[in-house]
C-alpha positions as a Python dict, from the first residue, in 0.01 Angstrom:
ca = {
    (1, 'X'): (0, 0, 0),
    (2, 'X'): (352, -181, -121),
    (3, 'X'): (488, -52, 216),
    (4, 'X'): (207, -251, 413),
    (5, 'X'): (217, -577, 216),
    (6, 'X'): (662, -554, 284),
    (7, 'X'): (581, -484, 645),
    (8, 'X'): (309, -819, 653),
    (9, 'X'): (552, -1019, 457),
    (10, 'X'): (862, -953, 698),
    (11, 'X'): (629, -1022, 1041),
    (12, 'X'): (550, -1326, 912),
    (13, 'X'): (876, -1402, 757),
    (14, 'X'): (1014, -1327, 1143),
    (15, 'X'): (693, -1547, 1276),
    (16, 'X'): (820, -1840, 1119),
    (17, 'X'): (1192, -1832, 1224),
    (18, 'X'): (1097, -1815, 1597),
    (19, 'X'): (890, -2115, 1547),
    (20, 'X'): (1170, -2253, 1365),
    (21, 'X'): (1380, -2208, 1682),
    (22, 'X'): (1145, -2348, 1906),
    (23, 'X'): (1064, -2698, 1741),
    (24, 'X'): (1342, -2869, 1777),
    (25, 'X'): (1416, -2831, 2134),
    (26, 'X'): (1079, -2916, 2176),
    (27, 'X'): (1150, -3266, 2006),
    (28, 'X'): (1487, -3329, 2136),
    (29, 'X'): (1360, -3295, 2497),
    (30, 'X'): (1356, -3585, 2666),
    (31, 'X'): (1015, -3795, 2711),
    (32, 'X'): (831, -3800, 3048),
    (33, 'X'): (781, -4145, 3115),
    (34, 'X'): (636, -4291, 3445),
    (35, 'X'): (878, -4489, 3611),
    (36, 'X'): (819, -4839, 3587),
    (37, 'X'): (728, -5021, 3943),
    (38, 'X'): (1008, -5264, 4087),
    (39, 'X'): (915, -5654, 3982),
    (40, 'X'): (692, -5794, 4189),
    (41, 'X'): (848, -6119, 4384),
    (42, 'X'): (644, -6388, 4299),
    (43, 'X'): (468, -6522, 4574),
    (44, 'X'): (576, -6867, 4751),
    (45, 'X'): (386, -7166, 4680),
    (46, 'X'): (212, -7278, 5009),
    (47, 'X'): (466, -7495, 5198),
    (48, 'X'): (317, -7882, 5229),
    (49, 'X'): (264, -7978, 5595),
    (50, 'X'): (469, -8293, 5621),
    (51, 'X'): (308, -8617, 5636),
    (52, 'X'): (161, -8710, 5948),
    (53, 'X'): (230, -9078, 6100),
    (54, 'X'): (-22, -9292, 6076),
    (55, 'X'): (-159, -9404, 6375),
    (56, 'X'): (-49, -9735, 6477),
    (57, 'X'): (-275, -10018, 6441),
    (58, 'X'): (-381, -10103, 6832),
    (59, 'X'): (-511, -10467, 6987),
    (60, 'X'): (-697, -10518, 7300),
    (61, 'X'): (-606, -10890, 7294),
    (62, 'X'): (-831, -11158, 7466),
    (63, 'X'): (-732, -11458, 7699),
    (64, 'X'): (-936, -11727, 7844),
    (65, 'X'): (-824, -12035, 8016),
    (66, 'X'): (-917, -12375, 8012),
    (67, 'X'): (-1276, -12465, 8143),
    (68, 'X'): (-1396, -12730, 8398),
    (69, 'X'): (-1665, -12818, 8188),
    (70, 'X'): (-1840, -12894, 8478),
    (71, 'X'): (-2225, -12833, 8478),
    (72, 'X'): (-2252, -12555, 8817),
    (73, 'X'): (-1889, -12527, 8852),
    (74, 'X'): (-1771, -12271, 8606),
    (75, 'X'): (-1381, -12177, 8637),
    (76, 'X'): (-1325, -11804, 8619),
    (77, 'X'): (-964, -11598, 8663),
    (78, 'X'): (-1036, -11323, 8848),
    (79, 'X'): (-700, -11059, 8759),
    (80, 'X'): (-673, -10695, 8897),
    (81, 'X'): (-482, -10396, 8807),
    (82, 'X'): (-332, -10183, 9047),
    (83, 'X'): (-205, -9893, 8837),
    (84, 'X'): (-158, -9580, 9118),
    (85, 'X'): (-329, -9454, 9386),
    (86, 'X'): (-420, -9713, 9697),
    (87, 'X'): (-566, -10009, 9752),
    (88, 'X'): (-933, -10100, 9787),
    (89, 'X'): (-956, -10242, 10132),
    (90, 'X'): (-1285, -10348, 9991),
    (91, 'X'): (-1180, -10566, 9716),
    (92, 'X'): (-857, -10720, 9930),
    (93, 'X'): (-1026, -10761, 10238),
    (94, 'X'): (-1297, -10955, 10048),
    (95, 'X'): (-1053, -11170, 9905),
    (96, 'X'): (-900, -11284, 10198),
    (97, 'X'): (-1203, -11328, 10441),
    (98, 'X'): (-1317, -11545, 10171),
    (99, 'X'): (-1008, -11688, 10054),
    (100, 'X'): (-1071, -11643, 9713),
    (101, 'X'): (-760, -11644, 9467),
    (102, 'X'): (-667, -11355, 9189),
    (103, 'X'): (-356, -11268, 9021),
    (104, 'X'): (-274, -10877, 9121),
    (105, 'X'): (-100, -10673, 8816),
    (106, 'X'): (81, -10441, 8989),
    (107, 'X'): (292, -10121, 8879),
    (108, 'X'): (605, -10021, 9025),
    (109, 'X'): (465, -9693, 9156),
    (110, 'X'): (172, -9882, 9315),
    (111, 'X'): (440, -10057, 9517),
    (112, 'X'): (576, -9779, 9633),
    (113, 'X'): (270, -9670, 9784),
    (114, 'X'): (108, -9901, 9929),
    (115, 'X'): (356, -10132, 10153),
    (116, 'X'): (55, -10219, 10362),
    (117, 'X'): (-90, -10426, 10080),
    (118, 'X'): (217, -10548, 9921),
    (119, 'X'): (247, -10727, 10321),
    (120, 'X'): (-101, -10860, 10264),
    (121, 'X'): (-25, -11007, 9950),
    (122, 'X'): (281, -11180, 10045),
    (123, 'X'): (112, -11301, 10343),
    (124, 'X'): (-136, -11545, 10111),
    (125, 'X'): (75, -11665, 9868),
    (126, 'X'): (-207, -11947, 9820),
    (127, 'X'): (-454, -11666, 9747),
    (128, 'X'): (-248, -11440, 9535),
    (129, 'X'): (-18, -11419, 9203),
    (130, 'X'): (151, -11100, 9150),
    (131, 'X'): (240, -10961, 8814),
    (132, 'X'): (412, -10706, 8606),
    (133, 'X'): (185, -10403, 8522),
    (134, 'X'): (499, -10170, 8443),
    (135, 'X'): (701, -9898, 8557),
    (136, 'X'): (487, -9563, 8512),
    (137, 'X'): (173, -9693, 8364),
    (138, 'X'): (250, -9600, 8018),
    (139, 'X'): (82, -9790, 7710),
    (140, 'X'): (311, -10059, 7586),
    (141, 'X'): (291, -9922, 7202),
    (142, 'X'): (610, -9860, 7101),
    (143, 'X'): (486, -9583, 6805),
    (144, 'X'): (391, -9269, 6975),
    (145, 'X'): (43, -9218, 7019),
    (146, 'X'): (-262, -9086, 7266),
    (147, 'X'): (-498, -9409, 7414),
    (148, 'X'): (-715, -9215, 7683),
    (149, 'X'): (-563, -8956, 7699),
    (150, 'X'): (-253, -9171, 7791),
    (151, 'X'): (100, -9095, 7579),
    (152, 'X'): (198, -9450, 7470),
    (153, 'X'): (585, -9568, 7546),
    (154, 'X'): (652, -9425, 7193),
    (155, 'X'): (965, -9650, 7075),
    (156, 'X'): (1112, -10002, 7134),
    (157, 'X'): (1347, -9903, 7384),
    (158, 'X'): (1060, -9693, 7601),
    (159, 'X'): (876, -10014, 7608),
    (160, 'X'): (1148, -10241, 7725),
    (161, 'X'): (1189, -9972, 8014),
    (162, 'X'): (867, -10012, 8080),
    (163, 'X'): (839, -10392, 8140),
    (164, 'X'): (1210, -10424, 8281),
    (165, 'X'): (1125, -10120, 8542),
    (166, 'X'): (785, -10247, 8671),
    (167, 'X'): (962, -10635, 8722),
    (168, 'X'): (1278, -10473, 8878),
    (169, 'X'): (1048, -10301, 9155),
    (170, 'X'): (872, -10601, 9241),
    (171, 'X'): (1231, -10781, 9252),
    (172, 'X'): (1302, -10487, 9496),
    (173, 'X'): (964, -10569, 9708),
    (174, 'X'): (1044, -10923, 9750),
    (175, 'X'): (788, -10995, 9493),
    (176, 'X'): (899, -11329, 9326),
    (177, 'X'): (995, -11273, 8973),
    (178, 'X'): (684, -11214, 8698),
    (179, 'X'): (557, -11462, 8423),
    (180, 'X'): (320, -11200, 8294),
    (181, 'X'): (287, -10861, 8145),
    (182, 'X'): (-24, -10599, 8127),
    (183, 'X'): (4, -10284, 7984),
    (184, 'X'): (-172, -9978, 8098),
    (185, 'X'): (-494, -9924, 7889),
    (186, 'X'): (-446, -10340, 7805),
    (187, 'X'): (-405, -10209, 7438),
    (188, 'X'): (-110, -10224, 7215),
    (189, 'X'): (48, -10243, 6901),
    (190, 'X'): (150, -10584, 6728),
    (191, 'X'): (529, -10495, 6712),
    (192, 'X'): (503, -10426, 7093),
    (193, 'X'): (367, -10764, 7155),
    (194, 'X'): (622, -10911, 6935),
    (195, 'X'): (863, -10708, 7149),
    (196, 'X'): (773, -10867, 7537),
    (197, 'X'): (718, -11142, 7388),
    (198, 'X'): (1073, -11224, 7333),
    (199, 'X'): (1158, -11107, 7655),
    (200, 'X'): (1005, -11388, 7788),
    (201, 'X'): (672, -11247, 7913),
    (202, 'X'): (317, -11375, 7828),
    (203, 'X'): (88, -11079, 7803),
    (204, 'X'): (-208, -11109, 7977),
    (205, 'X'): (-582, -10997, 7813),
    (206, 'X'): (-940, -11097, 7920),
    (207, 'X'): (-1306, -11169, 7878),
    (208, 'X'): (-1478, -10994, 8044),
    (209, 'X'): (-1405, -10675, 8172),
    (210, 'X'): (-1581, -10603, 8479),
    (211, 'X'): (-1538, -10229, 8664),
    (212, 'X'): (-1485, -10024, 8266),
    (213, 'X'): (-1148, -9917, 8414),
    (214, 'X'): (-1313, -9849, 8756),
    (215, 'X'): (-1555, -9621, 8621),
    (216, 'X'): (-1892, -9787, 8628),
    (217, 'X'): (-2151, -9777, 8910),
    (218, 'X'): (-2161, -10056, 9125),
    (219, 'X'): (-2439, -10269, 9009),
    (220, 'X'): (-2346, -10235, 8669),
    (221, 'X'): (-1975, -10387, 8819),
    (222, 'X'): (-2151, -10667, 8986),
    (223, 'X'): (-2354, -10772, 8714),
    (224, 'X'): (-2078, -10777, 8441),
    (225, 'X'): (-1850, -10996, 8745),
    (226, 'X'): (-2113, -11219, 8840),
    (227, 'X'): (-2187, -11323, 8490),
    (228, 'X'): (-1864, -11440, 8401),
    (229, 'X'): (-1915, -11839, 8238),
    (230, 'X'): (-1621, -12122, 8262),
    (231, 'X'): (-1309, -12011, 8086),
    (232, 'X'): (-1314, -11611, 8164),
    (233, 'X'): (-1051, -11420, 8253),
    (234, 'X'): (-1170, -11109, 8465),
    (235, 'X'): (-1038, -10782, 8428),
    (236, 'X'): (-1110, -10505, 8731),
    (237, 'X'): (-912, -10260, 8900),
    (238, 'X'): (-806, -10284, 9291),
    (239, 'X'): (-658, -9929, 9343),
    (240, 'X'): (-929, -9684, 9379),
    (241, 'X'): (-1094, -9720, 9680),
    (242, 'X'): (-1324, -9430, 9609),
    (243, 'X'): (-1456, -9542, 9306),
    (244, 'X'): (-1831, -9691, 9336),
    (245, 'X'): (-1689, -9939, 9128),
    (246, 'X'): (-1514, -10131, 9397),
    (247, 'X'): (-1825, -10221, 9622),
    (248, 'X'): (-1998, -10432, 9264),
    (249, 'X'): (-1698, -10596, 9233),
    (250, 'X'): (-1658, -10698, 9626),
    (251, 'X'): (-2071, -10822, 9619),
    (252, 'X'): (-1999, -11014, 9269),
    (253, 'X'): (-1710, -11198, 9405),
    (254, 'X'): (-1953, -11294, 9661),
    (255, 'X'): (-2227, -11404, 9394),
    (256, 'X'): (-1975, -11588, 9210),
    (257, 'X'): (-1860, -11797, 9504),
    (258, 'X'): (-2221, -11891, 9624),
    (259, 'X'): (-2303, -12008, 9285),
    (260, 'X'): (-1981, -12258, 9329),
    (261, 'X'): (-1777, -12101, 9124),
    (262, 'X'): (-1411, -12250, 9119),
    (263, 'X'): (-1144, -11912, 9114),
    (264, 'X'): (-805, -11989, 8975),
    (265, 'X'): (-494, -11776, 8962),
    (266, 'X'): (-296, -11751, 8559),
    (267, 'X'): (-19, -11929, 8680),
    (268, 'X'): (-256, -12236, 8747),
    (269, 'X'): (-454, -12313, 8448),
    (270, 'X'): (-403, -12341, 8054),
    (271, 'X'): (-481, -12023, 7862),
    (272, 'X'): (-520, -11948, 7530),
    (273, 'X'): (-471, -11577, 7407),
    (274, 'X'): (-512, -11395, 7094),
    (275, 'X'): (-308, -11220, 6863),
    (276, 'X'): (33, -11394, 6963),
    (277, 'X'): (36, -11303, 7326),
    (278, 'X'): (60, -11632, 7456),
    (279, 'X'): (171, -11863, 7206),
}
């Protein structure tokens, strides 16, 4: 019995000294730890758009001249724009047959185009006033900006180009030298009137505006001409000969003149204009 309880007492004597052995590697072994993930970059704040430009503040400036005041004999300007294209045989040959008188705003690239016309014009100087409608057609507005669908000038210096190209092509056409200024689209900005007016230019507006750019039908066109009262200036458009447009204005010039209407050219009358374009 002794001899069993010496043999227990040594096994577990041996028992405990191997698990002696064994703890402390067990402790001294380095921890498995899951590796910690890379910082995350923050993300970047959203980038501001930059400020747009306001739009510019536009006039479509009006102009009358001074009335007869003279019951049945209203005095109307009757003014045309020929922008590009050709002329409407129907509006000019209508003038002349009935020797009525307009002032013609012509551009420089209309010139080009349509020598024929420019003949015709010079021909009659009693019946007709040419004017300065520009070089390319391009808004006078000298901040950049879309009117119709039409890229203003854009700057100071594009506008000047603008005026001072479209008078030195008439120059070139034997066109006497131009008093007045329209710009394409007849709108612009008040630093842009400011601008041609200290060139020396009055800038020509209206009353009445007869064809909607040369897009209306042509009774609509007749009836907007033919009700023009003493003191309007007329605005309609003589270069687009396919337009329906240019047969109301032809008949309304027609109406106008049977109802005794006296037709003057700018360069003959008084005028009075609006936001500084003639003062």
């Amino acid at each position: 019995m002794n001899r069993i309880l010496l043999a227990l007492a040594f096994l577990l004597v041996s028992i405990s000294a191997a698990f002696a052995d064994e703890i402390p590697s067990a402790l001294s072994a380095p921890a498995v730890v899951s590796p910690v993930p890379a910082a995350i970059s923050p993300v970047p704040a959203a980038i501001s758009p930059a400020p747009k430009t306001p739009a510019p503040k536009l006039v479509e400036p009006h102009l009358h001249i001074a009335r007869s005041n003279i019951a049945g004999h209203a005095r109307v300007a009757l003014t045309f724009d020929a922008c590009m294209g050709q002329a409407d045989e129907r509006i000019l040959s209508t003038l002349v047959r009935e020797r009525i008188p307009a002032t013609i705003f012509v551009t420089a690239r209309w010139l080009k185009r349509n020598p024929a016309a420019v003949a015709v014009f010079l021909q009659n100087p009693d019946l007709f006033e040419l004017e300065n409608h520009g070089q390319n057609h391009i808004p006078a507005v000298d901040t950049p900006t879309l009117i119709y669908g039409i890229a203003s000038a854009g700057s100071p210096q594009a506008v000047r180009q603008e005026v001072e190209g479209g008078a030195a092509a008439m120059l070139a056409a034997g066109i006497p030298a131009p008093h007045w200024f329209r710009g394409s689209t007849a709108k612009y900005d008040l630093s842009a009137i400011g601008e041609i007016r200290a060139m020396g230019y009055r800038i020509a507006g209206y009353s009445v505006n007869g064809d909607g750019g040369s897009l209306l039908g042509a009774v609509i066109t007749e009836k907007r001409i033919a009700s023009a009262k003493d003191g309007d200036v007329v605005i309609s458009h003589i270069n687009q000969p396919t337009h329906a447009a240019g047969a109301g204005v032809a008949k309304a010039l027609v109406d106008l003149k049977a109802k005794g209407t006296e037709f003057v050219r700018l360069e003959d009358v008084e005028d009075t204009g609006d936001d500084k374009t003639t003062e």
